[in-house]
C-alpha positions as CSV (number, residue, x, y, z in Angstrom):
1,X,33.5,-8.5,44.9
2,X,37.1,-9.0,45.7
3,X,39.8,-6.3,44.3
4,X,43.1,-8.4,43.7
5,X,46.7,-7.3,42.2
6,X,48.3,-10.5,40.2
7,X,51.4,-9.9,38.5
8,X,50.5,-6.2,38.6
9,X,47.0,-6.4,37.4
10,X,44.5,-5.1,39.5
11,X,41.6,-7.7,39.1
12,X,38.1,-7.0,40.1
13,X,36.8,-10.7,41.0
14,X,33.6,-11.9,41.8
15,X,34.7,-13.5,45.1
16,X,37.4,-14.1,47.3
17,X,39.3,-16.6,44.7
18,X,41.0,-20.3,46.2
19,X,44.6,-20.2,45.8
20,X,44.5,-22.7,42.3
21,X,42.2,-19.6,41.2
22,X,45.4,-17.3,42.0
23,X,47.8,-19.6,40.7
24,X,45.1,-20.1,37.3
25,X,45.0,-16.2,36.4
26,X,48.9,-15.6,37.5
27,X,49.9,-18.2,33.6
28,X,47.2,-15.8,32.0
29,X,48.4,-12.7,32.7
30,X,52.4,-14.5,32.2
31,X,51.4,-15.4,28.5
32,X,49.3,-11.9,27.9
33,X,52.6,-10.0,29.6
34,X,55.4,-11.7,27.5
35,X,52.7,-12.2,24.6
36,X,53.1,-16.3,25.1
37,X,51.3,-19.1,23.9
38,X,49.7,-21.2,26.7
39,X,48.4,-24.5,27.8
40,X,46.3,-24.4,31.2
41,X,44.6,-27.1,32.7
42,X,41.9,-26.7,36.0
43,X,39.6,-29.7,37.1
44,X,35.9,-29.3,36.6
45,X,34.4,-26.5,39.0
46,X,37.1,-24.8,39.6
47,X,36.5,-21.8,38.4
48,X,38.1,-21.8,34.8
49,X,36.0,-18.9,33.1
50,X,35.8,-16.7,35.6
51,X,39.4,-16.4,36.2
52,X,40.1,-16.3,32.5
53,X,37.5,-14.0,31.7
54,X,38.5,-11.6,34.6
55,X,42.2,-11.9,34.6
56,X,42.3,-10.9,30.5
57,X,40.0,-8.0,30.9
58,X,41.6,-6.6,33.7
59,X,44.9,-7.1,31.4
60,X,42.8,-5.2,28.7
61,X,41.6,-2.4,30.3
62,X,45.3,-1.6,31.5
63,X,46.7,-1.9,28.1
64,X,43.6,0.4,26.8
65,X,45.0,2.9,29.8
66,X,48.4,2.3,28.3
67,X,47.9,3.1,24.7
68,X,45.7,6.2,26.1
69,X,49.0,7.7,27.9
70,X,51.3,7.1,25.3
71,X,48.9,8.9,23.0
72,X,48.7,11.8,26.0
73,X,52.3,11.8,26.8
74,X,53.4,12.0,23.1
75,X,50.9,15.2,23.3
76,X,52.0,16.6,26.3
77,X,55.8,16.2,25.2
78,X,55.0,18.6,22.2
79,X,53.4,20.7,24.5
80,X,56.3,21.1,26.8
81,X,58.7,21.2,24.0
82,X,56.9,24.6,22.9
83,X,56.9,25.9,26.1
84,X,53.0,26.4,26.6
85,X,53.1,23.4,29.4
86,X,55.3,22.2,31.9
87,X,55.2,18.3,32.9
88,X,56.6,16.4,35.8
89,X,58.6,13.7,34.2
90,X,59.0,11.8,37.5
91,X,55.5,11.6,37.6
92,X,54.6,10.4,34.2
93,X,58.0,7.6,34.3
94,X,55.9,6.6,37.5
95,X,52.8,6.3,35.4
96,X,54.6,4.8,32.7
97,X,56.3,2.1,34.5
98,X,53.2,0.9,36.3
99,X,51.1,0.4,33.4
100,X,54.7,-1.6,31.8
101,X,54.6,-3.8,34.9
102,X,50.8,-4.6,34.5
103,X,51.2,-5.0,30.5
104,X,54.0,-6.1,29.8
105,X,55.5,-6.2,26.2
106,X,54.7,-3.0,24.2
107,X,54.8,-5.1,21.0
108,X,50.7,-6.0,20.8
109,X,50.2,-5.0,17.2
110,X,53.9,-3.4,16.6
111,X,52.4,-0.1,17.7
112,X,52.6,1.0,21.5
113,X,49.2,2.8,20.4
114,X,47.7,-0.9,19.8
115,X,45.1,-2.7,22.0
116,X,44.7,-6.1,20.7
117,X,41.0,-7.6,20.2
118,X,40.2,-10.8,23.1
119,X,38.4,-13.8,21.0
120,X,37.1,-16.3,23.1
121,X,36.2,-19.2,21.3
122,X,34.5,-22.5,22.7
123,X,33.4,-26.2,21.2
124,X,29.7,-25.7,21.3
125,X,27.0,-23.1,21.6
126,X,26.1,-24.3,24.8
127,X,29.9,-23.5,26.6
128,X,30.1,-20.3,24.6
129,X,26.2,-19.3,26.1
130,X,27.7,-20.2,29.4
131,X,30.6,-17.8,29.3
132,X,28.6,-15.4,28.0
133,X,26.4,-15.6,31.6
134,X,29.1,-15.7,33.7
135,X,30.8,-12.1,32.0
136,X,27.6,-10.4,33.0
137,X,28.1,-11.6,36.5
138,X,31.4,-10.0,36.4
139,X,32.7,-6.2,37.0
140,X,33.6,-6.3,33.2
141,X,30.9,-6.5,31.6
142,X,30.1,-3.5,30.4
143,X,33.4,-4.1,28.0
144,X,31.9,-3.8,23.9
145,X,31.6,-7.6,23.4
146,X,30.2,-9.1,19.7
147,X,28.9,-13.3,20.1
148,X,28.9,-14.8,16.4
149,X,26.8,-17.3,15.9
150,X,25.5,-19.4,13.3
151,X,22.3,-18.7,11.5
152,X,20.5,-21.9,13.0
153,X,20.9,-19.8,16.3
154,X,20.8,-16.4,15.2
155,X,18.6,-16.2,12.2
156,X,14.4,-16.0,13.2
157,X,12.6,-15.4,9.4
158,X,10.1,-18.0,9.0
159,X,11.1,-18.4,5.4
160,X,14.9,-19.2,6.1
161,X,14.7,-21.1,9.3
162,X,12.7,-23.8,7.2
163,X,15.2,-24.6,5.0
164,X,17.1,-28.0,5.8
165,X,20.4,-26.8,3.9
166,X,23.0,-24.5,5.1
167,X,23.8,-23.5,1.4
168,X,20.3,-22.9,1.0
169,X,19.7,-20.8,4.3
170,X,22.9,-19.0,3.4
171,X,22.2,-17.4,-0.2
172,X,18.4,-17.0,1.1
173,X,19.3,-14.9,3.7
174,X,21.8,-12.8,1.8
175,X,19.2,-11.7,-0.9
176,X,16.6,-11.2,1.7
177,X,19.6,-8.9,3.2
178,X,20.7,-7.3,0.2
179,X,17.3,-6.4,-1.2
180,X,16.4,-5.1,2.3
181,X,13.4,-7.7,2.0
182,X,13.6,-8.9,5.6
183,X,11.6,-7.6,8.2
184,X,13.8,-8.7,11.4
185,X,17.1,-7.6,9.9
186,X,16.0,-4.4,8.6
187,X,14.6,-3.4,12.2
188,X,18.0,-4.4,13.7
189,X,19.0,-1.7,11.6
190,X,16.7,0.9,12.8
191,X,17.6,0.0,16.2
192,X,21.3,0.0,16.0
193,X,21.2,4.1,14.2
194,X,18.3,5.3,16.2
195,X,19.1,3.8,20.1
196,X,22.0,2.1,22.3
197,X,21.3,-1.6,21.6
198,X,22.2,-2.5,24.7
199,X,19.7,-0.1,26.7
200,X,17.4,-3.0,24.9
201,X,19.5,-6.7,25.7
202,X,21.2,-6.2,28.3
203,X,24.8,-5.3,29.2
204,X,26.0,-8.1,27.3
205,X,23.8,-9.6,24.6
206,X,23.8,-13.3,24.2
207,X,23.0,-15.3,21.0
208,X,19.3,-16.3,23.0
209,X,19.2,-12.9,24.3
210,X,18.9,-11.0,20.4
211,X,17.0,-14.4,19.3
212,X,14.2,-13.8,22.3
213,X,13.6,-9.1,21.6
214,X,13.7,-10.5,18.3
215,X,10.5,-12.7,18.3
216,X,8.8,-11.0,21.3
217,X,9.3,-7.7,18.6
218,X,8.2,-9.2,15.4
């Protein structure tokens, strides 16, 4: 595991990266930092998801860290404006100003207290399953991640998966939902109130990975 700092970002990669890598996650981090709209382009094998997958967490997890200290400066402020504590202002313009360098623009959601939501979206199943592998081989994935799916991939009753039409599979399996009528979605249930669903898939639960404890736990 490689620690690098791009553009202010400390990265955590999964190995020491080629210099196109570099050059790859220093236009991320430009469009996340002045909240840009980009184009990139990287020849096959190159490395495309890892970088992007690990240069926009890292960028995440500082602008989580950056919304955290505004809330805990804005508290500390009162605080030291009552007189019951007494804050080094150097030291939090230090810690201010090196979260704004790794950040950038304070503008994510028109609240400094916002931490915008990463949706990474793919072609086909298959590219989307393939990112989904390659974020559990990084340092970032223990980051809350949701994959949507259809319910060819995702759905496993017996009755629903039969049907040839989408419209069909679609209203079936919201008044099998509604009614609490099937047995799979309704012990999804139980599992997400009574234990940490991901003590059960995995760090990060794939679309095959909920389909397969699924059917082995019919």
């Amino acid at each position: 595991m490689a620690l690098l700092d791009v553009k202010g970002v400390r990265i955590n990669f999964p190995f020491n990266p080629y210099p196109c890598q570099v050059t790859y996650m220093e236009k991320v981090l430009q469009c996340l930092q002045q909240e840009e709209n980009g184009v990139l382009e990287s020849p096959t094998g190159t490395g495309k998801t890892f970088c992007l997958l690990c240069s926009t967490l890292a960028w995440l997890e500082g602008r989580k860290a950056q919304a955290e200290f505004s809330r805990q400066a804005g508290a500390a402020a009162m605080l030291a404006e009552s007189g019951k504590e007494n804050l080094e202002q150097s030291t939090l313009a230090a810690m201010a100003a090196s979260l704004q360098k790794s950040t950038g623009s304070t503008s994510w959601g028109s609240s400094e207290f916002a931490v915008p939501k990463i949706i990474y979206a793919s072609r086909t199943h298959s590219q989307l399953s393939q990112a989904v592998q390659e974020l559990k081989r990084t340092a970032y994935n223990g980051m809350k991640t949701a994959v949507i799916g259809s319910r060819d991939q995702l759905c496993i009753n017996e009755q629903v998966k039969k049907e040839k039409n989408n419209n069909t599979k679609v209203h079936m399996c919201r008044a099998k939902v509604s009614a609490r009528k099937c047995h799979y979605y309704n012990v999804l249930e139980d599992l997400k109130r009574n234990t940490e669903a991901r003590q059960v898939v995995g760090s990060v639960a794939d679309i095959e990975d909920l389909v397969s404890h699924g059917t082995k736990n019919k």
